[in-house]
C-alpha positions as CSV (number, residue, x, y, z in Angstrom):
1,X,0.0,0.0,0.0
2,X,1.2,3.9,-0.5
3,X,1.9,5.8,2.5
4,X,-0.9,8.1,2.1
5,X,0.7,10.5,5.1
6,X,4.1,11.6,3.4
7,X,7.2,10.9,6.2
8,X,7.9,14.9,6.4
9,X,4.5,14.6,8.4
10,X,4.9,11.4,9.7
11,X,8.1,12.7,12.1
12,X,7.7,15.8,12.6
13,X,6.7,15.2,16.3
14,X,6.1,19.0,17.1
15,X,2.8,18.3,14.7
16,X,2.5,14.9,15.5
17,X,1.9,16.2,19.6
18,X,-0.5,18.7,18.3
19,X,-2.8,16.6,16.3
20,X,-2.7,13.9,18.9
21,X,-4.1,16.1,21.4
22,X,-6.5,17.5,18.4
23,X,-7.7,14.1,17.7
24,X,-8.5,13.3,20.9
25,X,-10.7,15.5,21.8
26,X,-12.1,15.1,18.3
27,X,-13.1,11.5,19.5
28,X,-14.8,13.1,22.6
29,X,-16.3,15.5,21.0
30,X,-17.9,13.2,17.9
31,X,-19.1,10.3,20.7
32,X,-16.3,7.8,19.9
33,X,-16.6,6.6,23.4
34,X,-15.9,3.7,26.1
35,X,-16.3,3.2,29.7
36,X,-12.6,2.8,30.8
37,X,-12.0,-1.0,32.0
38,X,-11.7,0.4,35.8
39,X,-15.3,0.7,35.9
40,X,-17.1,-0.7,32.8
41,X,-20.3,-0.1,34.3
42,X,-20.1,3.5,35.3
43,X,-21.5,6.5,33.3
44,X,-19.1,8.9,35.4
45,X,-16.0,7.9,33.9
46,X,-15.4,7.6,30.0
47,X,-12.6,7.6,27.6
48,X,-12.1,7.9,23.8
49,X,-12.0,4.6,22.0
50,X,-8.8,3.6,20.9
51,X,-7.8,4.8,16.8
52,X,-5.7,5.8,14.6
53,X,-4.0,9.4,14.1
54,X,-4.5,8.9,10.9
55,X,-6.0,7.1,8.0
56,X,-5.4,3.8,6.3
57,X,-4.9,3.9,2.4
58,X,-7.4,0.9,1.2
59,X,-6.9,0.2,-2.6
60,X,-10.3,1.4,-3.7
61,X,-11.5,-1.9,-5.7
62,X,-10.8,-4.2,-2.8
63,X,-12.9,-2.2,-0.8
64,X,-15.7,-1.8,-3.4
65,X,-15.4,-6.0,-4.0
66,X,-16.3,-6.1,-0.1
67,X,-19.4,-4.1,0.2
68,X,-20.5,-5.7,-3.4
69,X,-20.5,-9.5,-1.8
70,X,-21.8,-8.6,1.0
71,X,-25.6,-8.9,-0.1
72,X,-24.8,-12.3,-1.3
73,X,-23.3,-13.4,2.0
74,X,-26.3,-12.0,4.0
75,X,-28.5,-14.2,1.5
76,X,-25.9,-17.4,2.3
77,X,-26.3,-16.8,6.2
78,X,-30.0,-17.2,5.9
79,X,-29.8,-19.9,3.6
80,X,-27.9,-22.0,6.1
81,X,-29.9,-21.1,8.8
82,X,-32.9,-22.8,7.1
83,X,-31.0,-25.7,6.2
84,X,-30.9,-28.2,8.9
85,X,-29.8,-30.6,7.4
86,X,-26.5,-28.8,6.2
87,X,-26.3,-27.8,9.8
88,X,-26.2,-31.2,11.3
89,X,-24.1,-32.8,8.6
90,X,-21.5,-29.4,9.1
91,X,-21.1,-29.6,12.6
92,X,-21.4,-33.4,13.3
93,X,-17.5,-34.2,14.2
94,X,-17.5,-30.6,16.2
95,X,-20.6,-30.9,18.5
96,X,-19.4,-34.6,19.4
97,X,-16.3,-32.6,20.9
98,X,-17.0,-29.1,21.8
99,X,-19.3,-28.9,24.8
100,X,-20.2,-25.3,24.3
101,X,-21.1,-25.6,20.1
102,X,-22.7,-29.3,21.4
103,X,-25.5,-27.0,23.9
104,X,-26.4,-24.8,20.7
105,X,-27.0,-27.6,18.7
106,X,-29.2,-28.9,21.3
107,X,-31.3,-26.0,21.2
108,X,-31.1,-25.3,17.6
109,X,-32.9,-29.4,17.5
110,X,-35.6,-28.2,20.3
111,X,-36.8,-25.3,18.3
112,X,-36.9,-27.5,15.0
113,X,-38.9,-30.3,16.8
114,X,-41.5,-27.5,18.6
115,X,-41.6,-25.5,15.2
116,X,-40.3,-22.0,14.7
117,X,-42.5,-19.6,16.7
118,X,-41.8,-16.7,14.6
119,X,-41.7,-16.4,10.8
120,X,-39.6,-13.0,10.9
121,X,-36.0,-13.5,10.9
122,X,-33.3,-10.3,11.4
123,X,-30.2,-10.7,10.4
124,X,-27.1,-8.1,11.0
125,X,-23.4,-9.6,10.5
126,X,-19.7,-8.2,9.5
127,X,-18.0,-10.2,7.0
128,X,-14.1,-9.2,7.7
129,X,-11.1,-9.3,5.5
130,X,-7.5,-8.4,5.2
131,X,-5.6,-7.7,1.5
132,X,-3.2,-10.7,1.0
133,X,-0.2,-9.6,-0.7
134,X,2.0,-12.0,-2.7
135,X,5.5,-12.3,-3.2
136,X,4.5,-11.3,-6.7
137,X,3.5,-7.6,-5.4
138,X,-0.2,-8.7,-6.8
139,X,-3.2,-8.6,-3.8
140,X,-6.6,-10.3,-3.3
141,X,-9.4,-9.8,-0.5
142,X,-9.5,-13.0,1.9
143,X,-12.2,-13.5,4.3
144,X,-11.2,-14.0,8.1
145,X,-14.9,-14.9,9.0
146,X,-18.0,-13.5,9.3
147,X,-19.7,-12.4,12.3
148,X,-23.1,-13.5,12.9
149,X,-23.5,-12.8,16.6
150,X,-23.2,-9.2,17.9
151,X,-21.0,-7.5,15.2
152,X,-20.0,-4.9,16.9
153,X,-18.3,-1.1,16.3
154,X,-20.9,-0.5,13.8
155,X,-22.2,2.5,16.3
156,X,-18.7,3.9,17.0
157,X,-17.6,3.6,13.3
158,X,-20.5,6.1,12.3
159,X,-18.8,8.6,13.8
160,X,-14.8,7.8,13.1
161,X,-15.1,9.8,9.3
162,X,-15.7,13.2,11.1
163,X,-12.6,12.7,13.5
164,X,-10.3,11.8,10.3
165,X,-11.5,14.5,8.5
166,X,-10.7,17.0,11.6
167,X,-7.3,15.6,11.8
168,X,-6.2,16.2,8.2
169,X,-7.7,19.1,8.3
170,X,-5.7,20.5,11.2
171,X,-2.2,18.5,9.5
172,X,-2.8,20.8,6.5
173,X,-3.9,17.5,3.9
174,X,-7.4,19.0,3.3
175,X,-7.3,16.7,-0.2
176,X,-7.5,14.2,1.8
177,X,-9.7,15.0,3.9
178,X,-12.1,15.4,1.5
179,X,-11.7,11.7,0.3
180,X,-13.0,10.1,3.7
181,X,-15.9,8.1,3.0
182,X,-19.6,8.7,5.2
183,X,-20.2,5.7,6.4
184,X,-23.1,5.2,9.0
185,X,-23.5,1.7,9.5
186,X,-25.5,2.2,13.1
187,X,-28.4,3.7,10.8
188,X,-28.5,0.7,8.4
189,X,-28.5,-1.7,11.5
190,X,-31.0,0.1,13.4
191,X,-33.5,0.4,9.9
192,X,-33.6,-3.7,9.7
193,X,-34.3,-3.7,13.6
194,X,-37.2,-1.6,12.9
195,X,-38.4,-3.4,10.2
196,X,-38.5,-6.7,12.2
197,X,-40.0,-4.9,15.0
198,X,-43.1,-3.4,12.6
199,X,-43.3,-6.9,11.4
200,X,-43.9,-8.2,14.6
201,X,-47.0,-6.0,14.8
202,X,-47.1,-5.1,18.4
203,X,-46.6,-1.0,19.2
204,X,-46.2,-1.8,22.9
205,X,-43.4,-4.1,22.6
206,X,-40.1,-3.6,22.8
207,X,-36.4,-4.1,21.6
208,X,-34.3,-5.8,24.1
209,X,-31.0,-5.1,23.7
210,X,-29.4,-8.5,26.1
211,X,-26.1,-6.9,27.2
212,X,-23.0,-8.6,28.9
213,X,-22.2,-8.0,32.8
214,X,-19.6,-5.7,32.0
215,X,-20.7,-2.6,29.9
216,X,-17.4,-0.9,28.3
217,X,-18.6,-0.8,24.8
218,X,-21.9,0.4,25.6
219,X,-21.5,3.9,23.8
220,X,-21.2,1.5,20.0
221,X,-24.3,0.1,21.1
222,X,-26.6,3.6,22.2
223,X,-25.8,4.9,18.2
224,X,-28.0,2.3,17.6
225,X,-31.0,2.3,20.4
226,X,-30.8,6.1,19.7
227,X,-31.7,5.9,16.2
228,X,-34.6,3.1,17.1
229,X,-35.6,5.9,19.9
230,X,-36.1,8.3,16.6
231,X,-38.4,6.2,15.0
232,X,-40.4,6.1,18.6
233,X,-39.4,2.1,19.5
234,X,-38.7,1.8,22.9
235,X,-35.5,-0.5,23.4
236,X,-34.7,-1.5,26.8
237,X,-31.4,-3.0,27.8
238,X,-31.3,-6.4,30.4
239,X,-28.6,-9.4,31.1
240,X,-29.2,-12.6,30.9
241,X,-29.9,-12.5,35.1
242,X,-32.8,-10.4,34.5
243,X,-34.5,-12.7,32.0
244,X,-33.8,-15.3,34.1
245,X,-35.6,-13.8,37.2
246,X,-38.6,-11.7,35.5
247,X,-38.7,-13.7,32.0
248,X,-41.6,-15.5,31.1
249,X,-43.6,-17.0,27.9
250,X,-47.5,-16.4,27.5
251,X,-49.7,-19.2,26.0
252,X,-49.1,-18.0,22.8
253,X,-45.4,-17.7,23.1
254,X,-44.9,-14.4,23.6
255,X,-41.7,-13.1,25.6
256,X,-42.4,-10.5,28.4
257,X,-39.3,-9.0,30.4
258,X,-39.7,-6.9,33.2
259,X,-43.7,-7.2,32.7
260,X,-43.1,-5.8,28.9
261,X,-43.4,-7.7,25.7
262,X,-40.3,-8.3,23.8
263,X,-41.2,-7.5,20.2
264,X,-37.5,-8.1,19.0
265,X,-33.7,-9.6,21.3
266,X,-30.9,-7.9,19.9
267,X,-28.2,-10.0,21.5
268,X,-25.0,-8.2,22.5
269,X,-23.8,-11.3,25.1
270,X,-24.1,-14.9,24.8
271,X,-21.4,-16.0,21.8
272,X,-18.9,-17.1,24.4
273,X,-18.8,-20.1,27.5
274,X,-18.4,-17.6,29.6
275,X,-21.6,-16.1,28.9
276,X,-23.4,-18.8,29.9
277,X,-22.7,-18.4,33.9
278,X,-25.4,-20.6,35.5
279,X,-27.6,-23.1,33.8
280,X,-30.3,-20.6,34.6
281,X,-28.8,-18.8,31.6
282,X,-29.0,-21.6,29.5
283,X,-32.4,-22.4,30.4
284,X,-33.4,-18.2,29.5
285,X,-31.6,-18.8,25.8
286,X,-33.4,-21.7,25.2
287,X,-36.9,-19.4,26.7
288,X,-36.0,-16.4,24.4
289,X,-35.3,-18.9,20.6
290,X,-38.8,-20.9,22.2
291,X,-40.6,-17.3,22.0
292,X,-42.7,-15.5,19.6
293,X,-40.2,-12.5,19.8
294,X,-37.4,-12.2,16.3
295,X,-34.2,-13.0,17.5
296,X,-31.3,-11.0,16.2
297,X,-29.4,-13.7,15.3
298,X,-31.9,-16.9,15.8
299,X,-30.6,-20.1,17.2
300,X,-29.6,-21.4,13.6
301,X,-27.9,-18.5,12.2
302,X,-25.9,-18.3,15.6
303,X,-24.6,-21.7,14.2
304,X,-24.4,-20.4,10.5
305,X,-21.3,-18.2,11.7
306,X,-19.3,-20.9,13.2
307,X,-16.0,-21.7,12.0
308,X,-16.6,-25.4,10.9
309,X,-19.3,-24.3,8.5
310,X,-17.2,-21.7,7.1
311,X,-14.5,-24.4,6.2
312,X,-17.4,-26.8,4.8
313,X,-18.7,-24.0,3.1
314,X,-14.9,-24.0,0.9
315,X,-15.0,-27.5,-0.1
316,X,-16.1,-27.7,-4.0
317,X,-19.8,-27.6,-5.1
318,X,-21.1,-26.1,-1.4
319,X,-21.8,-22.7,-2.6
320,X,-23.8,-24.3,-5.9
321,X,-26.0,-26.1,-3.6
322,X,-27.3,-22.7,-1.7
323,X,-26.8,-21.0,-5.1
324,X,-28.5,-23.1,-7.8
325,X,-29.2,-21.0,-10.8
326,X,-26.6,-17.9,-9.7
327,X,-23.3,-18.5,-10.8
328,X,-22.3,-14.9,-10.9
329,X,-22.6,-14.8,-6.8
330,X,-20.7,-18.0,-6.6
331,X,-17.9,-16.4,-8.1
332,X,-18.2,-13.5,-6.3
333,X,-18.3,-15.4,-2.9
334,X,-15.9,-17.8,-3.8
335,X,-13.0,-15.0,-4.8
336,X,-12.9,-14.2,-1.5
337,X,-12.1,-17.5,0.2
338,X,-8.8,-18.3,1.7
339,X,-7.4,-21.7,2.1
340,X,-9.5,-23.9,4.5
341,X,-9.0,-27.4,5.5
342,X,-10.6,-29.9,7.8
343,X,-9.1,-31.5,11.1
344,X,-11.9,-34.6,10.9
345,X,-10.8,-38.0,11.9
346,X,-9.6,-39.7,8.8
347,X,-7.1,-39.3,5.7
348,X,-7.8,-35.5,4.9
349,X,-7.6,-34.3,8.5
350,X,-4.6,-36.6,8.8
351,X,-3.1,-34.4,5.7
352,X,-4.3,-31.1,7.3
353,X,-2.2,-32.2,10.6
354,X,0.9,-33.0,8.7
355,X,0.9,-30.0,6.5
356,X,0.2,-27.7,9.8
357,X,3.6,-29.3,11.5
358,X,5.2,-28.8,9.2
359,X,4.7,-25.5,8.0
360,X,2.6,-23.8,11.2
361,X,3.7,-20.2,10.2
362,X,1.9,-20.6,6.8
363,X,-1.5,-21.3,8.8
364,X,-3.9,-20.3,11.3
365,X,-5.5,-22.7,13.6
366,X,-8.9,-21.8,14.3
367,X,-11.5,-22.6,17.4
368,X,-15.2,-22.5,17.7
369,X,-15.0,-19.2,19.5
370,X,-16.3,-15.4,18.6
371,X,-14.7,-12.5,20.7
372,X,-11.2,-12.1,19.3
373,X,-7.9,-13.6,21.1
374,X,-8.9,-17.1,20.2
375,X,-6.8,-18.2,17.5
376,X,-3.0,-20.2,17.4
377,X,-0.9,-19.0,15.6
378,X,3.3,-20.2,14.9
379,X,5.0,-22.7,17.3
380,X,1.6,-22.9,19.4
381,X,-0.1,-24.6,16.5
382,X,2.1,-27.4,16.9
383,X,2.3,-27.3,20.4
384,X,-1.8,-27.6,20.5
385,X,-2.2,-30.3,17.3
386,X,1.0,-32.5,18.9
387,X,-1.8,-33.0,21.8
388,X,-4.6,-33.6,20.1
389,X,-3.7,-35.3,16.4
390,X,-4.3,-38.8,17.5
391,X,-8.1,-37.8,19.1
392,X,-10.8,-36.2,18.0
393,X,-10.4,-33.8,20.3
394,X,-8.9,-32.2,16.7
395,X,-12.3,-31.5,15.0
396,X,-12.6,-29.0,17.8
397,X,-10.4,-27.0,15.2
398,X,-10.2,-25.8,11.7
399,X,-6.9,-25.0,9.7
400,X,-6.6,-21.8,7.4
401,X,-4.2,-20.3,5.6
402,X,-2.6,-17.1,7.3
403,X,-3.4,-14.0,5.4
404,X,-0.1,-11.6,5.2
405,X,-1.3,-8.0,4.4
406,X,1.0,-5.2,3.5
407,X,1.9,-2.9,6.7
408,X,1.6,0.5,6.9
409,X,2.9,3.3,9.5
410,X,0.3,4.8,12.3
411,X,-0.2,5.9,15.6
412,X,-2.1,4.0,17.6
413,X,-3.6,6.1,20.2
414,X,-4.9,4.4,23.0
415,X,-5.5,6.1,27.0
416,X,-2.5,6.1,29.0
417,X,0.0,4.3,25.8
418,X,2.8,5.8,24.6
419,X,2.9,7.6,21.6
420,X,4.9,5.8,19.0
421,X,4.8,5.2,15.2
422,X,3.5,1.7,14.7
423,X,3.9,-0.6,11.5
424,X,0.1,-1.6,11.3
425,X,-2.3,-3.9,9.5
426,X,-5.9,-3.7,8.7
427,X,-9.0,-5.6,8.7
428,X,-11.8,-4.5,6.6
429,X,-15.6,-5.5,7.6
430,X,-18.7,-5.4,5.9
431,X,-21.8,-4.7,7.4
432,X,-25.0,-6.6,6.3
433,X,-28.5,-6.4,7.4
434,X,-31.2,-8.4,6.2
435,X,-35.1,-8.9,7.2
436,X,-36.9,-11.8,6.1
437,X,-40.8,-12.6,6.6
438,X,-41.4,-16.4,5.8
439,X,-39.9,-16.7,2.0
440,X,-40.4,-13.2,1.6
441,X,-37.1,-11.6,1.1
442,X,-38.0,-8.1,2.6
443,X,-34.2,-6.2,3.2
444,X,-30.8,-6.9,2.1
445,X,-28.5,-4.6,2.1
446,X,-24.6,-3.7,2.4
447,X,-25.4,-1.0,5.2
448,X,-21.8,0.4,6.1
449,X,-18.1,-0.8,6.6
450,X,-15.6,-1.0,9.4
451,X,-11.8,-0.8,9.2
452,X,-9.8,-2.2,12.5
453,X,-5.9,-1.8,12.8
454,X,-4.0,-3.1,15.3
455,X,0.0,-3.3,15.8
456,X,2.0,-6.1,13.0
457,X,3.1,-7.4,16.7
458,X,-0.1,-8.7,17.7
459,X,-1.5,-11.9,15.9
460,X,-4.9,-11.6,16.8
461,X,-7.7,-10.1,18.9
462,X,-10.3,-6.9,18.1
463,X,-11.0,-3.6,19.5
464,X,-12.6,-5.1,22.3
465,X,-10.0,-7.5,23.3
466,X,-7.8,-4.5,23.3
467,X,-5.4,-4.9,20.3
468,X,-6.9,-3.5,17.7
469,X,-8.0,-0.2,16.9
470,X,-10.7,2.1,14.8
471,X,-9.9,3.4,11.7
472,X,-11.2,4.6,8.6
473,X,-10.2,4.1,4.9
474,X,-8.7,6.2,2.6
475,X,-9.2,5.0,-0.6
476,X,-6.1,4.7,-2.7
């Protein structure tokens, strides 16, 4: 990638000091916002979220071959999710070894043996990528994963483009400045909330945002209840220990919370084990899919975004299957797979072990986990597959090829870090929203984008984990 910030700028740290302390207050100013980790339930006490001083240059066809699949992956997503089939053949060697993907499954088999109790289904997910550059100097998009469960940062990221802007502004690059994308994600999300929630059909009811214990991120999550409060739906926000005490189901399956009717769950909490505290919790999941109220994401498209069915999804003549008569999205789909290969028992996972050993800083080994921090990566991938290669403790696991973007040079300006130049790369995510009202197609739409850099010295892990940070692109 070109350096879109020229070196003159770059270090001179006279204007580098000034335009930290400009973008800074930029970020307060524009409501790029978390609770600090000290107290992540505390109004009293906030802090900027972490970003970048400046820009990313983002080749501007990559990016534009993102936002175009995305519509094509929201229609996949939903297409699994109605496929049980698929789903039970996909995650077969995985639930018969990982406890936590095994008590979805479980669930995901109640609601298809009591029948769906809703016919609306919401859908909002972030399809992320990073630019794989080879040796050749040529580059292609590669999906990580795709996020089927909470994508978050689409709030925060509405406001990031005015804070870039500011700071070039201020650094004298008003060219620039003028090439930084809208980008207003939290709006999109929020429009197919509403649509599931007039579908529903009930004024009264409201949009239950279930939130985690701890609340740092809550200020991605307000873009969006404020832009449902515009539109005069009431969202109310509860954890998994208030359904649990004050949840109930009516005799015609609808969900009340706190005495009020649930019209749509936005769930912000319950992707990890750790989630799941008590088997109260478990029992008020189970409550919620059981219930007449749209589920943002159901039980089944919870499973859709695991990583087994992403590497099933690779093997030849998948995509045909949920894509008949469409070619053309196929291709479009297909472009943007990396390598992915199995750990099942057998011949194939056998070759997937081998070539992992052997190689481990060609690959990334992959669990069934959302969050960020969760992958192996280098001599840990043999140090984890030399324990498990003879069990199936292996299918646990998928294998994928390491993408190796370009780095650039940044500032990563986080509170209380030292201010240093940073080689950086970037993850690029998609945000999609769909609505659908029994075979009736009703939304589907790209609906914004989300860049996330993070230091060339970390592996892995988000903004929430605390490695990465926002960004925006600059199209190059």
């Amino acid at each position: 990638m070109a350096q879109v910030i020229p070196d003159k700028v770059m270090t001179n740290m006279a204007l580098i000091n000034e335009l930290v302390d400009v973008a800074k207050d930029a970020a307060l100013l524009h409501g790029v916002l978390m609770r600090i980790k000290e107290t992540p339930n505390s109004s009293e006490l906030v802090t900027y979220a972490p970003f970048t001083l400046f820009p990313t240059p983002v080749p501007k066809a990559v990016f534009l071959q993102a936002l175009a699949v995305q519509t094509h992956y929201n229609t996949l997503v939903d297409k699994i999710s109605q496929d049980p089939d698929f789903l039970q053949e996909a995650l077969a060697s995985t639930v018969a070894v990982d406890d936590f993907t095994a008590r979805l499954f479980r669930i995901h088999q109640q609601i298809l043996k009591e029948g769906r109790s809703q016919s609306v289904v919401l859908g909002l997910n972030r399809s992320d990528y990073m630019l794989d550059q080879k040796q050749d100097g040529s580059s292609s998009l590669k999906q990580i994963e795709i996020n089927t469960f909470a994508a978050s940062f689409g709030g925060l990221s509405s406001s990031t483009p005015d804070v870039h802007r500011h700071i070039l502004r201020v650094a004298g690059r008003l060219e620039e400045s003028q090439c930084i994308l809208d980008n207003n994600p939290a709006a999109g999300l929020a429009r197919a909330v509403a649509k599931a929630w007039e579908l529903y059909g009930s004024e009264k009811a409201v949009v239950m945002f279930l939130v985690e214990e701890n609340q740092r991120n809550i200020f991605d999550q307000r873009y969006i209840e404020s832009e449902l409060w515009k539109r005069n739906i009431r969202t109310k926000r509860h954890r998994f220990d208030d359904v649990c005490k004050t949840g109930l189901l009516d005799q015609d399956k609808r969900l009340f919370v706190g005495g009020e009717e649930v019209a749509v769950v936005y769930f912000r909490n319950g992707y990890m084990p750790q989630n799941y505290t008590s088997e109260q919790n478990w029992d008020a999941r189970l409550m919620m899919e059981r219930s007449r109220a749209v589920k943002c994401p159901d039980i089944s498209t919870h499973l859709a975004g695991t990583k087994k069915v992403q590497q099933v999804l690779a093997r030849p003549g998948v995509l045909e299957k949920f894509f008949p008569n469409q070619p053309e999205a196929v291709e479009l789909i297909r472009a943007t797979f990396a390598g992915l290969y199995t750990l099942d028992m057998g011949p194939e996972g056998d070759r997937t072990v081998a070539m992992a050993l052997a190689a481990p800083d060609r690959f990334v080994l992959k669990p069934q986990r959302e969050g960020g921090g969760n992958n192996i990566y280098g001599s840990e991938i043999c140090q984890v597959l030399e324990g498990v290669k003879e069990g199936s403790e292996r299918t646990a696991y998928i294998l994928m090829d390491k993408i190796n973007p370009a780095p650039s040079q940044n500032y990563l300006l986080r509170r209380d870090a030292p201010l240093k130049i940073s080689n950086c790369l970037s993850e690029l995510g998609a945000f999609g929203a769909y609505v659908r009202q029994g075979n009736d197609m009703v939304m589907n739409e790209c609906v914004g984008h989300l860049l996330r850099t993070k230091s060339s010295e970390h592996s892995d892990g988000g903004v929430a984990a605390g490695v990465a940070v926002l960004d925006n692109p600059l199209l190059v």
